[in-house]
C-alpha positions as CSV (number, residue, x, y, z in Angstrom):
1,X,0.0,0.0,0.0
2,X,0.8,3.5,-0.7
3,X,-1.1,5.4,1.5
4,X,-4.5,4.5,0.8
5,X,-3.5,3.6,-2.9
6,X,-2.9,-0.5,-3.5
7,X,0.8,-0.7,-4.5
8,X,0.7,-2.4,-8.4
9,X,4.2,-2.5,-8.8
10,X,5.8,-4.0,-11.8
11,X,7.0,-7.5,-11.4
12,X,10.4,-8.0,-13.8
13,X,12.7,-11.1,-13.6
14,X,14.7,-9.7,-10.4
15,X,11.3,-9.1,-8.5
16,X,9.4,-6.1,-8.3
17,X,10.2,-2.9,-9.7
18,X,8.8,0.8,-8.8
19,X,8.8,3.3,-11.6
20,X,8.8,7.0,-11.2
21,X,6.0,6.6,-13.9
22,X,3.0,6.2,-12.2
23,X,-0.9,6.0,-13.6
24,X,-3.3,6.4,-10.7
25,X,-6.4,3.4,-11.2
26,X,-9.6,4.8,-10.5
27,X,-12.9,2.6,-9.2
28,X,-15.8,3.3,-12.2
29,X,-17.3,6.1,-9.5
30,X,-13.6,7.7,-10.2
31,X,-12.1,6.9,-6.4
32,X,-8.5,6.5,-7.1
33,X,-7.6,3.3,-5.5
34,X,-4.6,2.1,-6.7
35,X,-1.1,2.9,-8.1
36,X,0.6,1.3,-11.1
37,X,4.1,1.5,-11.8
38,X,4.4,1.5,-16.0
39,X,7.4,0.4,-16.8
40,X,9.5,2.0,-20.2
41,X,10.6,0.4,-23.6
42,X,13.9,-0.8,-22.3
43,X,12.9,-2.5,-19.5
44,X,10.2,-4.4,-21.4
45,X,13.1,-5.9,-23.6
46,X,16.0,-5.9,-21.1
47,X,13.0,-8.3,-19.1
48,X,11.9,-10.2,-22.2
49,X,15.4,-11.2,-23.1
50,X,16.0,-12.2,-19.7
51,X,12.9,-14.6,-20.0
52,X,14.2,-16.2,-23.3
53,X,17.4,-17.0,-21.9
54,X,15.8,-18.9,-18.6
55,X,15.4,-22.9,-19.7
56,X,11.4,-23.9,-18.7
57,X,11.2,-25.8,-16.0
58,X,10.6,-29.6,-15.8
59,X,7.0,-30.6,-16.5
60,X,6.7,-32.5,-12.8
61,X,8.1,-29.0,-11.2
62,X,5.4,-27.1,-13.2
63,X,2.4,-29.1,-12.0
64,X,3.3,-29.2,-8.8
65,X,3.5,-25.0,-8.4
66,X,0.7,-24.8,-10.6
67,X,-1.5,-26.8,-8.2
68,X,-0.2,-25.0,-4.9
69,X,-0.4,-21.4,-6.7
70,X,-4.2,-22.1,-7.0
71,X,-4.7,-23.0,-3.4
72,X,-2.4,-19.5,-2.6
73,X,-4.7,-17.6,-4.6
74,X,-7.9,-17.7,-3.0
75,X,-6.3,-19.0,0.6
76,X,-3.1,-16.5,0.8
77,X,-2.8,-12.7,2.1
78,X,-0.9,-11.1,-1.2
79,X,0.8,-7.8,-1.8
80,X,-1.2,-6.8,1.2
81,X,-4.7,-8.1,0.1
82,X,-6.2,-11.0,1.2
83,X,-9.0,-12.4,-1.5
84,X,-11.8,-11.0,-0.5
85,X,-10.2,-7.1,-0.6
86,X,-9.0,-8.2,-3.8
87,X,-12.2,-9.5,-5.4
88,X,-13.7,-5.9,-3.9
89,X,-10.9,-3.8,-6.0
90,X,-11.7,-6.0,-9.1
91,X,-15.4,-5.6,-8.8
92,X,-15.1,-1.6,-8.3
93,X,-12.1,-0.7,-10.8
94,X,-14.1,-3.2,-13.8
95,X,-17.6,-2.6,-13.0
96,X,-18.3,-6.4,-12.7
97,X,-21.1,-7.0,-10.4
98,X,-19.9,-9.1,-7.3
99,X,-21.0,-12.4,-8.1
100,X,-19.9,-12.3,-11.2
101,X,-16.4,-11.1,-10.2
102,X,-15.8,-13.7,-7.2
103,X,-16.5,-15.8,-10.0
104,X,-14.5,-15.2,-12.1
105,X,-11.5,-14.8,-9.5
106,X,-12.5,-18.4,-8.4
107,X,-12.4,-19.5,-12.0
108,X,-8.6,-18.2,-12.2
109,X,-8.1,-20.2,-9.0
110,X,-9.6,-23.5,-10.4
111,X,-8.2,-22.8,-13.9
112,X,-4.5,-23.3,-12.1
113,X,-5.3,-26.7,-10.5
114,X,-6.5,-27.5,-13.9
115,X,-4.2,-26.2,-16.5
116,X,-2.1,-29.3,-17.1
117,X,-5.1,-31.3,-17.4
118,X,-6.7,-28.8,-19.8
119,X,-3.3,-28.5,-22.7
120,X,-3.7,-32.6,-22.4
121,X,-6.7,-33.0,-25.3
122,X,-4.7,-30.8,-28.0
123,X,-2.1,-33.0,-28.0
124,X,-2.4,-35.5,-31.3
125,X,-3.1,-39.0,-30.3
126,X,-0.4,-40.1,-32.6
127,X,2.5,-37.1,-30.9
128,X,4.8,-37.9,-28.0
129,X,5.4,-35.1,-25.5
130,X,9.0,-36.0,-25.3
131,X,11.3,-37.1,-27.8
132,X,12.3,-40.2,-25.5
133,X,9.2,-41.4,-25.9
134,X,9.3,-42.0,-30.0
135,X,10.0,-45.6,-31.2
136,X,13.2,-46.6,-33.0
137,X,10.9,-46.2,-36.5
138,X,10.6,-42.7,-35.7
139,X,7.3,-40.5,-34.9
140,X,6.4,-37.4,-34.2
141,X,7.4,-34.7,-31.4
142,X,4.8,-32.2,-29.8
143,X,6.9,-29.1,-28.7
144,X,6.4,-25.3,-28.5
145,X,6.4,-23.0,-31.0
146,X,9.1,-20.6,-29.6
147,X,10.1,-19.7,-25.5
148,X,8.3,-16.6,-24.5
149,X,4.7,-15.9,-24.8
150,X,3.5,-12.2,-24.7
151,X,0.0,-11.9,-23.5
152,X,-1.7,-8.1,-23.6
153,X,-5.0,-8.8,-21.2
154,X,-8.2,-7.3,-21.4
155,X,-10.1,-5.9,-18.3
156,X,-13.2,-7.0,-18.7
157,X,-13.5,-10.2,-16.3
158,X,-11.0,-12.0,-14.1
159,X,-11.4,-15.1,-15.8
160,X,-9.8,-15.0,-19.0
161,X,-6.2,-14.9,-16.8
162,X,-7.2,-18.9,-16.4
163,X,-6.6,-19.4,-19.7
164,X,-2.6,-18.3,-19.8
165,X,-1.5,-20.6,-17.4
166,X,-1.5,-23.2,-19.3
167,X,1.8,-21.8,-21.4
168,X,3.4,-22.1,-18.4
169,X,2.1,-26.0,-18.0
170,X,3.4,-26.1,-21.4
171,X,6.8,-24.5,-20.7
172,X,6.7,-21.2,-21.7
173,X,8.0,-18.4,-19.9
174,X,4.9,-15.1,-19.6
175,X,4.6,-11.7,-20.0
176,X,1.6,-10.1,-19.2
177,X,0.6,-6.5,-20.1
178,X,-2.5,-5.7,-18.1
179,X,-5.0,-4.0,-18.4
180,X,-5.6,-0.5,-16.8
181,X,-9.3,-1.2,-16.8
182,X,-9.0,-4.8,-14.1
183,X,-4.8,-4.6,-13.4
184,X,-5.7,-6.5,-9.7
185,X,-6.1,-10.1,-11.3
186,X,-2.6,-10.4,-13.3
187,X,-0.6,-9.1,-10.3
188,X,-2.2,-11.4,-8.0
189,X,-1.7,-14.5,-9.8
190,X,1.7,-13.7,-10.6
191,X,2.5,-13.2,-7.1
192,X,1.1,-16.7,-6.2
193,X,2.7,-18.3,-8.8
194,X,6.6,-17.0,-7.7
195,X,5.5,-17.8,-4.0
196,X,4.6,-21.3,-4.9
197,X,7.7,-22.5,-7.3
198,X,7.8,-20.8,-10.1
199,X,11.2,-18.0,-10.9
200,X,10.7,-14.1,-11.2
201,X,11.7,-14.7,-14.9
202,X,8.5,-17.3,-15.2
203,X,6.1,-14.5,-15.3
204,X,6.1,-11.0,-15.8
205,X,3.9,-8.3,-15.0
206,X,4.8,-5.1,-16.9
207,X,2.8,-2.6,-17.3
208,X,3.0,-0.1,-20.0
209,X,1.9,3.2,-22.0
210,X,-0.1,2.9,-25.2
211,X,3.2,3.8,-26.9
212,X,5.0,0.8,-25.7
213,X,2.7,-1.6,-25.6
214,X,3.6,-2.9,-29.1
215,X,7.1,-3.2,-27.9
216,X,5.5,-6.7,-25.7
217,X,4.5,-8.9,-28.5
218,X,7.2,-7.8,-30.3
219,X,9.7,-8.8,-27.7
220,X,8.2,-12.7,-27.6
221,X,8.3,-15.4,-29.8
222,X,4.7,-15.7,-29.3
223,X,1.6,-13.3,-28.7
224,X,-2.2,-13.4,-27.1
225,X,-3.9,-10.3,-27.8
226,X,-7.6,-9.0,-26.9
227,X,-9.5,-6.5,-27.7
228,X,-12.3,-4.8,-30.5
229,X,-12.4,-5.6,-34.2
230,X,-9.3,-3.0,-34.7
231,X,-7.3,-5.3,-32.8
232,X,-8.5,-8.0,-34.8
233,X,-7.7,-6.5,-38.3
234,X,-4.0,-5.1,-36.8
235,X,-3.0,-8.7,-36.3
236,X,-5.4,-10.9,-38.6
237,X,-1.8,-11.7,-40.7
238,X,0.3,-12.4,-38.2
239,X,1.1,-16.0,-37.5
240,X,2.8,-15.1,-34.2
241,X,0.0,-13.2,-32.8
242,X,-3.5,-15.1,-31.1
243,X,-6.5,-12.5,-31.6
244,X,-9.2,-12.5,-29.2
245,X,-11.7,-10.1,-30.6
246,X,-15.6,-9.7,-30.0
247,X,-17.5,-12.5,-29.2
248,X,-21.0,-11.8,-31.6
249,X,-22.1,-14.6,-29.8
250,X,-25.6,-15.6,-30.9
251,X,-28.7,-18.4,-30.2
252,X,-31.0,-19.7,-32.9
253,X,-34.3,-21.6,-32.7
254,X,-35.9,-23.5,-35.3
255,X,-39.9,-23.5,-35.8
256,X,-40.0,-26.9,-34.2
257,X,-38.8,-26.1,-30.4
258,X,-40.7,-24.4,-28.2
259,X,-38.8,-21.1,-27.6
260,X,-41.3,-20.6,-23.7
261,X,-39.4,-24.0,-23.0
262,X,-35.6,-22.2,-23.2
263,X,-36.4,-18.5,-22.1
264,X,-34.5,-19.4,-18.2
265,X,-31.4,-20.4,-20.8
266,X,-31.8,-17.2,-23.3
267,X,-31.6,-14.9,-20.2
268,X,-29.0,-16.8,-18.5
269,X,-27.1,-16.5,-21.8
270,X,-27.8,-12.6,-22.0
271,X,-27.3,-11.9,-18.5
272,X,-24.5,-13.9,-16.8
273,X,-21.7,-11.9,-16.1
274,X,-23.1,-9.0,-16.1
275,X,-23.5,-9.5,-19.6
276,X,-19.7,-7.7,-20.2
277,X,-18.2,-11.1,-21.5
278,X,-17.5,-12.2,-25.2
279,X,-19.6,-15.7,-24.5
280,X,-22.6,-13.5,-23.4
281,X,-25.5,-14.0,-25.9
282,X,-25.9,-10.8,-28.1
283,X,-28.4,-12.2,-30.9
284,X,-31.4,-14.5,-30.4
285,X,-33.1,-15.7,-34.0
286,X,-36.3,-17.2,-34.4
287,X,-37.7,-19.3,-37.1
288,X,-40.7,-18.0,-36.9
289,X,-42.8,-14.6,-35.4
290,X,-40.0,-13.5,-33.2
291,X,-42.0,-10.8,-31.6
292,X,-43.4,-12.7,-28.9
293,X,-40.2,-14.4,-27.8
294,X,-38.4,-10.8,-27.8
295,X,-41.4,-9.6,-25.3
296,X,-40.8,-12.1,-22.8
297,X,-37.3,-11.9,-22.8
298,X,-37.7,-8.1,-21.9
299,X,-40.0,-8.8,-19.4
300,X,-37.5,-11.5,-17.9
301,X,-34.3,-8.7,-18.1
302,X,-36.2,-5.6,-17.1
303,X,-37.0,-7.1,-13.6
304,X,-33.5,-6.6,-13.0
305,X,-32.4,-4.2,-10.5
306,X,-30.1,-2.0,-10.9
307,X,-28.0,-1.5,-8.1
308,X,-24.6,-0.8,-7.1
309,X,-22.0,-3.6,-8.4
310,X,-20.5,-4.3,-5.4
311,X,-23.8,-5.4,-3.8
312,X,-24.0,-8.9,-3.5
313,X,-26.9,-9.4,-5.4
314,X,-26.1,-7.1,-8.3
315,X,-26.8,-8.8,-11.4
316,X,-25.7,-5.6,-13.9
317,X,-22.8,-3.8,-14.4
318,X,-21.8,0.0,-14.0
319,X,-19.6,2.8,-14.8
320,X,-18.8,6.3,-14.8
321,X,-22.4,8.3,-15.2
322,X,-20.6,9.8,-18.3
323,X,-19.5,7.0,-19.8
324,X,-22.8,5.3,-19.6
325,X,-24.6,7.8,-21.6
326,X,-22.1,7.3,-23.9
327,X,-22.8,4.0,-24.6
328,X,-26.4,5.0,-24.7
329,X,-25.8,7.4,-27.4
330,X,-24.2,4.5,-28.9
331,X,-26.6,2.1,-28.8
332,X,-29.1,4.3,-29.7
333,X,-27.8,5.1,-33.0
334,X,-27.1,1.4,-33.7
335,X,-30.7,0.7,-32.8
336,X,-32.4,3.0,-35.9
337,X,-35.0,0.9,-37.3
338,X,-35.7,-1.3,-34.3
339,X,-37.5,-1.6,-32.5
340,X,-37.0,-1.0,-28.9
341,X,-38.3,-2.8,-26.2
342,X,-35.9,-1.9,-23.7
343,X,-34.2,1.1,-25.7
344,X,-31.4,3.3,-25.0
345,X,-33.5,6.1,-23.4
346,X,-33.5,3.5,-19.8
347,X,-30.5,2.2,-20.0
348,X,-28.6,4.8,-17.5
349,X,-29.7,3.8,-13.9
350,X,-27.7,6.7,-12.3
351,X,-27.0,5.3,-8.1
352,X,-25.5,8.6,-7.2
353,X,-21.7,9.2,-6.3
354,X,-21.0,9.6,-10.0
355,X,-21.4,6.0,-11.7
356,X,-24.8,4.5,-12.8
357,X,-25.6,0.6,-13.6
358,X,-26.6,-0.2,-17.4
359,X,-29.8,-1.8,-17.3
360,X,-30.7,-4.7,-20.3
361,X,-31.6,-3.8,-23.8
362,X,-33.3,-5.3,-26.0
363,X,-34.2,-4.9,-29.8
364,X,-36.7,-6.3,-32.8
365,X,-35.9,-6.5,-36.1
366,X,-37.8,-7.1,-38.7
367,X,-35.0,-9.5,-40.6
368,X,-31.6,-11.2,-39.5
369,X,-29.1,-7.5,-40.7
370,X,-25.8,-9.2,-40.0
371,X,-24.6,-5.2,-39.3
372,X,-26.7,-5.0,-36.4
373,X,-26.6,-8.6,-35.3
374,X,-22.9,-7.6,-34.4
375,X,-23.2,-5.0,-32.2
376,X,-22.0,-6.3,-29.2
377,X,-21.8,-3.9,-25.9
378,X,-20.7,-4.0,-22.6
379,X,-23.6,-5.1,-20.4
380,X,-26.8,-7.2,-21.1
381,X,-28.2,-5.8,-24.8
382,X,-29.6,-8.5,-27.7
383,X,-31.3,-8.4,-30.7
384,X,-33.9,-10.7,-31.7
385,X,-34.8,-11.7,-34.8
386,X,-37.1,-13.6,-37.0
387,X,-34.6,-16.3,-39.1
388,X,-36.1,-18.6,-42.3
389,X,-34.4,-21.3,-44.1
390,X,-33.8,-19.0,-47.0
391,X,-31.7,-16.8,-44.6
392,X,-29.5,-19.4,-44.6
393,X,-26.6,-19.4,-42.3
394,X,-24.9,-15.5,-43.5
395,X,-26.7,-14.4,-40.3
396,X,-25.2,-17.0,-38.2
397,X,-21.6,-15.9,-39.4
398,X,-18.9,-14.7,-37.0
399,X,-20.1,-16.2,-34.0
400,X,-17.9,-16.9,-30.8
401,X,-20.4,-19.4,-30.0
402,X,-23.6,-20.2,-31.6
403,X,-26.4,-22.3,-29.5
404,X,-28.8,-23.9,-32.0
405,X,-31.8,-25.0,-30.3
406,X,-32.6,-27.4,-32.8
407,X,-33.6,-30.9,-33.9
408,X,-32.4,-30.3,-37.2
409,X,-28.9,-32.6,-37.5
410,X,-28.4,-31.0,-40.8
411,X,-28.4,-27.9,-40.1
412,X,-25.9,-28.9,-36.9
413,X,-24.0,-29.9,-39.8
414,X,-23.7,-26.8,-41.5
415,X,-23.2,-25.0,-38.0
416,X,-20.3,-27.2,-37.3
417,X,-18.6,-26.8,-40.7
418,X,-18.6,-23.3,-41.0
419,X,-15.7,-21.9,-40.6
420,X,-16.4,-18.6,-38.8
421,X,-18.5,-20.0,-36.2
422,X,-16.2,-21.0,-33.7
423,X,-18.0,-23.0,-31.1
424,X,-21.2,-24.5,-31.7
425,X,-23.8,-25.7,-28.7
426,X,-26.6,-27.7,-28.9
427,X,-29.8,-27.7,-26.6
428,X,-30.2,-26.0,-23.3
429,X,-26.7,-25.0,-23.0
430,X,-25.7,-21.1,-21.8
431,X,-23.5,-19.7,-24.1
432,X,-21.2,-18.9,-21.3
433,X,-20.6,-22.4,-20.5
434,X,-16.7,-23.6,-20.0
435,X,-14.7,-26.7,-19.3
436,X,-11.3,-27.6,-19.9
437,X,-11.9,-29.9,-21.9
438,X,-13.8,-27.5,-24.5
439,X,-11.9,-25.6,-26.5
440,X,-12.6,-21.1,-26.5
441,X,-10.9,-20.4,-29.7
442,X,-9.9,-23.5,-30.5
443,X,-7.5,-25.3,-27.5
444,X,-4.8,-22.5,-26.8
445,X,-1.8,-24.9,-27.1
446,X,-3.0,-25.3,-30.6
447,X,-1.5,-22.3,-31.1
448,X,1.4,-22.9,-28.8
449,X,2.7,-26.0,-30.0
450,X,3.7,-27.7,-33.2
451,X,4.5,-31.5,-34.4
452,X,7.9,-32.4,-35.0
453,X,9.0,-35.1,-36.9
454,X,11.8,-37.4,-35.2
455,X,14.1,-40.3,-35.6
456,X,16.4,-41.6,-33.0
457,X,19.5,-44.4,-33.4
């Protein structure tokens, strides 16, 4: 602590590092809670370099930290915070609503315990993990792509730091850039992970400007990047760089399912965490008159209450007051021609103090327009849809995850084979739904690892 700020310092491979650079993080009312040290362009390299040079190590080591690390995270006083001061800051600084942020933190706790488990199904069948392990007739090697993976981190749940871990089960050495927006998570985890086996050069945390943030992927062999469809197109040809761009995740019913039977799913879908995540359900498409099934689903959101996220049972998220009318303003726009059942115009729930909650939206069209299909915002807002067979699946494209509620194997088929949709899910299955053993964007070590081929004498 610094005074009443939270200490973030930066976490290089000889320990932690205080920069006369400082950014103060505010909480979404603007309370400044927290300091962050932002490290410069040289030490981002000088640390990077460090990391490449630092031999992984052994797989039996690696599982064994990984495991206590996860206990250290939720169980452990760190930096000064035990977990539930921690999951407090997180919840304030993102606008998460509480349960959705212990959540999450518990996710990045179980993700740990997990994460050698989880790289285990991308491995090919016919691929030894070690080059001991090929026959005298030869085979084939699974091993990683480079040494260092670079990972810039988005801000807009705790969760999505459980899926990085499982570089290091794989051997890699991390740097993390986090985000200004939720920096609480990343520093937390790194600090268990050092206290529980792993070496300062393991896992970074560094912190930068806009202006060197570039300067991180370019560093390592490898990179995992988040963020909107710019970040998306700025990388799209890069083979060394892992987008993780909007979500435009999306449900479709067929004519012969019963929507009134799935509504608790649909909302779920919508709703869960706080609605803020790239899995949250931000299309619903009817074969048929979709009018009634967009009623009840506004009925179901708008009994919502708004209240302030870090009440217990806060279901929404919030923001600066200013912010949220900007988004408002937004959506509003986007929404010409809809029409609105919950518009923009009640969307801003002002609670005083300077932030206000973003209540649910929700939109009719008269036909499946791809353009506003994809608008995708930060809390609980969907558009539904009438869909027909002679729509076809153009609709459906560029899906994160696409649940088709549908006895229609064919058209599972099509959903399965095409090649934007990323995930499909069948039946009464929230679109948030995760396991290990089911791959996000495809498994991560897909993009880690590579088959070598291999003889020995």
């Amino acid at each position: 602590m610094t005074g009443d700020l939270v200490d973030l310092a930066a976490l290089g491979p000889d320990g932690e590092y205080r920069t006369r650079n400082r950014e103060i993080i505010k909480d979404t009312a603007g309370v400044p809670v927290a300091e962050l040290s932002v490290v410069p362009r040289l030490f981002v390299n000088r640390s990077i370099d460090a990391q490449r040079k630092l031999r992984p190590l052994d797989a039996a080591q690696r599982e064994a930290a990984l495991t206590r690390a996860a206990d250290a995270f939720v169980s452990s006083t760190i930096d000064g915070l035990d977990f539930d001061s921690y999951v407090e800051l997180t919840c304030r600084v993102s606008g998460l609503p509480m349960p959705a942020a212990l959540a999450g933190a518990h996710t990045v706790a179980e993700s740990l315990g997990t994460a050698c488990d989880a790289v285990r199904p991308a491995r090919p069948s016919g691929a030894s993990r070690e080059w001991r392990d090929v026959n005298t007739t030869g085979g084939a090697v699974w091993v990683r792509r480079g040494e260092v993976l670079a990972v810039h981190a988005p801000g807009n749940a705790p969760g999505v730091h459980g899926l990085w871990p499982q570089a290091l089960a794989l051997g890699y050495r991390v740097a993390i850039r986090p985000s200004r927006r939720e920096p609480f998570t990343a520093h937390r985890l790194i600090h268990a992970l050092r206290q529980k086996g792993f070496r300062a050069g393991d896992a970074l945390y560094l912190p930068t400007d806009h202006t060197v943030a570039a300067d991180v992927i370019q560093a390592a062999d490898l990179a995992m990047v988040y963020g909107g469809q710019d970040v998306v197109d700025r990388y799209r040809h890069d083979p060394r760089v892992l987008t993780n761009g909007p979500g435009r995740t999306k449900i479709l019913i067929t004519a012969e399912c019963d929507w009134r039977d799935y509504v608790d799913v649909i909302v779920d879908s919508i709703a869960n965490l706080g609605g803020m995540a790239c899995v949250n359900a931000t299309a619903v498409l009817y074969e048929g008159d979709a009018a009634p099934l967009a009623h009840a689903i506004a009925e179901r959101l708008s009994t919502i209450a708004a209240l302030p996220n870090t009440d217990e049972r806060a279901v929404l998220p919030t923001t600066s007051v200013d912010a949220a009318r900007a988004l408002a303003d937004h959506l509003a726009a986007m929404a010409a021609g809809a029409v609105a059942l919950l518009g923009a115009d009640q969307v801003v729930a002002d609670l005083g103090d300077g932030f206000a909650a973003l209540r649910p939206a929700v939109h009719l069209l008269a036909t499946p327009d791809p353009a506003k299909l994809s608008v995708e915002l930060p809390f609980p807002c969907v558009w539904v849809s009438p869909w027909s067979r002679a729509d076809g699946i153009g609709p459906l494209r560029n899906s994160l995850v696409l649940n088709a509620i549908t006895t229609d194997d064919q058209l599972v088929d099509e959903l399965v084979n095409e090649p934007t949709v990323t995930n499909v899910y069948r039946g009464r299955h929230a679109t948030h739904y995760s396991a290990p053993h089911i791959p996000h964007e495809g498994f991560l070590a897909d993009f880690l690892m590579r088959n070598k081929g291999f003889i020995g004498g």
